[in-house]
N, C-alpha and C positions, 0 to 999 in steps of 0.2 A: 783574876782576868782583868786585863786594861780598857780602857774603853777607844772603842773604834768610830769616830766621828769621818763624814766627809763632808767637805765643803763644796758647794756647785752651787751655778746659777748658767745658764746659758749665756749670757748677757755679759759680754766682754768689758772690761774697763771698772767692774764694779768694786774690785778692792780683794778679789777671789786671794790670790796667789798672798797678797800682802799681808791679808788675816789668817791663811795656813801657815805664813812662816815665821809671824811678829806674836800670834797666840801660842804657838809652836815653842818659840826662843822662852818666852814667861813663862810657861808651865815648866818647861827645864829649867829655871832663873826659881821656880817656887820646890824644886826637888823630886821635879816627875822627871822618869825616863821615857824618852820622846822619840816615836820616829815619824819621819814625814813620808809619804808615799808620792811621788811626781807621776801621774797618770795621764800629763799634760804634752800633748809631744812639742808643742815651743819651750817644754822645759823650765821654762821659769823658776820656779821654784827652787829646780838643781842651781842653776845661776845665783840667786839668791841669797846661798848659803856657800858662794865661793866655790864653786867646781866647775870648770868648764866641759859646757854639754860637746861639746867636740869630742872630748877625751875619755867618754864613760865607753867602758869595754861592756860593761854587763848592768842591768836593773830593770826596770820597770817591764822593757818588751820579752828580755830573756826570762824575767820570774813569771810571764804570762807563758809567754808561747815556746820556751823550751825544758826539756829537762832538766831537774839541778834542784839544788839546794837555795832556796830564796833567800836565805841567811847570808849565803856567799857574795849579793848584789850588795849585800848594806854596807854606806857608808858613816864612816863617823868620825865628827866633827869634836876633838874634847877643847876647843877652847868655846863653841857654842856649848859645847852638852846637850847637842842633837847626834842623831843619826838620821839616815835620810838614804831610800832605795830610791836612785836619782835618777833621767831620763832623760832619753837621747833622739835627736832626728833619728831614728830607727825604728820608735813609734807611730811613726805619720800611718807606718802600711800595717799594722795594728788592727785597725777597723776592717780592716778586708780581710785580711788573715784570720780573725777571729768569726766571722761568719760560718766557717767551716769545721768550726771547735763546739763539740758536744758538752753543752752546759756551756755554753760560751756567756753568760748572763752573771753566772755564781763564779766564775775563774778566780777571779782577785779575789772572793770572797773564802773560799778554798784555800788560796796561798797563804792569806792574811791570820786566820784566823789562830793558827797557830801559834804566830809570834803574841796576839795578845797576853801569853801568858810572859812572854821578856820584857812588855813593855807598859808601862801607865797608860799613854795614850799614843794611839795610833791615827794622824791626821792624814786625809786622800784627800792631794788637789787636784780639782778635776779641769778637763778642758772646758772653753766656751763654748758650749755644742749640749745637741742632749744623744749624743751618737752611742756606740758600744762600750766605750770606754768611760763616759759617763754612767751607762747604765750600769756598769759593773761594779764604780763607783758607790753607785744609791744600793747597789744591793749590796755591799760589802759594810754598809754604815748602818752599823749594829746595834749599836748604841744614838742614834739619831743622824741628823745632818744640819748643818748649819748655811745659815744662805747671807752672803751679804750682798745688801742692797745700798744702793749711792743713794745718797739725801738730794737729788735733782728730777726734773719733771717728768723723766722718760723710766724712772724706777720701776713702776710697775707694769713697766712693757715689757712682756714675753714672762712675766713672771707667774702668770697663768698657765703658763704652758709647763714650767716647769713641777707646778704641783698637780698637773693632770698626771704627769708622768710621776710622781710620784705617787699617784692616786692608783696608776697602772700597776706599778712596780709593784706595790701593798695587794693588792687585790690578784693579782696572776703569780707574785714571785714569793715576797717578804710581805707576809702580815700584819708582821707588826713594827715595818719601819716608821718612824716618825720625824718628826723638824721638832728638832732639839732647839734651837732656838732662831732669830732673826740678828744679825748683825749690821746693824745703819752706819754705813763710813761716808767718806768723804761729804763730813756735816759742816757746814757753813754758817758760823753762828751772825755772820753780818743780812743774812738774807731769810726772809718770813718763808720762803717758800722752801726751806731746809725743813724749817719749823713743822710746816705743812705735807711732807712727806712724810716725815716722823709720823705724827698722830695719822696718817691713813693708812697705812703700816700698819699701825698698833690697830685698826682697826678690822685689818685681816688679821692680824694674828693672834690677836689678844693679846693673853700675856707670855707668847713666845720671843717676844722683841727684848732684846739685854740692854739694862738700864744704860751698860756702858757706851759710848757711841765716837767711833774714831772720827775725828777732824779731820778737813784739809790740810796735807800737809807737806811741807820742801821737802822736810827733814824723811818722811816715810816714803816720799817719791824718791831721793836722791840714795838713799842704804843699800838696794840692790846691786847697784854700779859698782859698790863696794865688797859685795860678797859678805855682806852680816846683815841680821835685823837691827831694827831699832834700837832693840836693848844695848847692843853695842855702839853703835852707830852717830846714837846720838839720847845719851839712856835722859836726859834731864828734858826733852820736850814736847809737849803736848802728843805727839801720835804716842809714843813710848809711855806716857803716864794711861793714857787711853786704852791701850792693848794689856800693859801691866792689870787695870781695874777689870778688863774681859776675862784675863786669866782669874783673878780670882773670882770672879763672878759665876764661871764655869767648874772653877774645884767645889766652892763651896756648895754651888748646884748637884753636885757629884757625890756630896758626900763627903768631902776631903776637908782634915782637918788643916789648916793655914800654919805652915813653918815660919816663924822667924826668918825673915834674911835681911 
């Protein structure tokens, strides 16, 4: 069985989407088979990886809320060596739709669980909200969840809210979900107060914060526009050497012996 991680944070701008698709690309780059989940209705992520969200006929809203085969939404990518159930403005009405759905909390978790056995790892970007589709998010993330937080002064705002709900989700839904680790991006090593987020971080987390820690960067702002990650995009600079050191930080946490590449 592959491991089922999601990524959330309610807190927009924090690096969500960047760290599901740039950890994403490295784990396929290290010889995992990868699929990304887009649970986001801006989509992002599908964009990301070159697909224009105008164009998806079927994923994320049809493997929730219709009939079918969820295998038939996945798309794949072999010059990334992703695959990816990608999402469309069609999601926005998601949240309301889903109120009316029995077990509407476990849905993705349901869909998902199955393909862990096709795939290594299975990554869910979540939106920036802690609505229904996050919550389905948290509880489909099996194997933990990963949060990334910006190295600036507003980092641990709202970030209390999101591990109350995680505190909920554990206690009424998923027992035993956990935060698999903390990811600190957009670090600014010219400023003390990068510095100073780091170690308050680490002091809620302990030791769930990964030593790895993505920089400020053109290069990782500028790759979406382009439809690749980093790795592609622009494999030799600091965000790419960043995300590459995450990747393996997260096999070898896993268990996984490191290929040659």
């Amino acid at each position: 069985m592959g491991f089922i991680y999601t990524i959330a944070n309610q807190k927009g701008g924090v690096g969500k989407t960047t760290s599901t698709v740039n950890l994403g690309a490295f784990l396929a780059h290290y010889g995992m088979n990868v699929l990304l989940v887009d649970i986001d209705p801006q989509s992002n992520a599908t964009s990301s990886v070159g697909i224009d969200k105008q164009a998806v006929r079927g994923g994320t809203y049809q493997a929730l809320l219709e009939e079918g085969n969820i295998r038939d939404y996945i798309l794949r990518n072999p010059k990334l060596k992703l695959s990816i159930l990608p999402a469309s403005p069609d999601l926005a009405g998601a949240e309301v739709e889903l109120v009316n759905e029995v077990g509407r909390e476990t849905l993705l978790k349901r869909k998902l669980l199955p393909l862990a056995e096709d795939y290594d790892y299975i990554l869910i970007d979540c939106p920036p909200s802690l609505g229904l589709l996050t919550l389905n998010g948290l509880v489909a993330a099996v194997d933990g969840i990963l949060i990334p937080v910006q190295c600036e002064y507003l980092a641990m705002e709202g970030l209390g809210d999101l591990i109350a709900t995680i505190e909920r989700v554990r206690r009424v839904i998923s027992p035993d979900l956990t935060v698999r680790g903390v990811i600190m991006t957009m670090f600014d090593s010219r400023t003390n107060l990068a510095n100073d987020v780091v170690e308050e971080v680490k002091k809620h987390f302990d030791n769930k914060v990964f030593e790895s820690i993505v920089p400020r960067s053109i290069r990782l702002a500028e790759a979406p526009s382009y439809g690749v990650p980093i790795s592609l995009y622009s494999p030799g600079s600091i965000g790419a050497k960043a995300y590459q050191e995450l990747a393996r930080e997260l096999l070898l946490g896993d268990g996984h012996q490191l290929p040659e590449v």
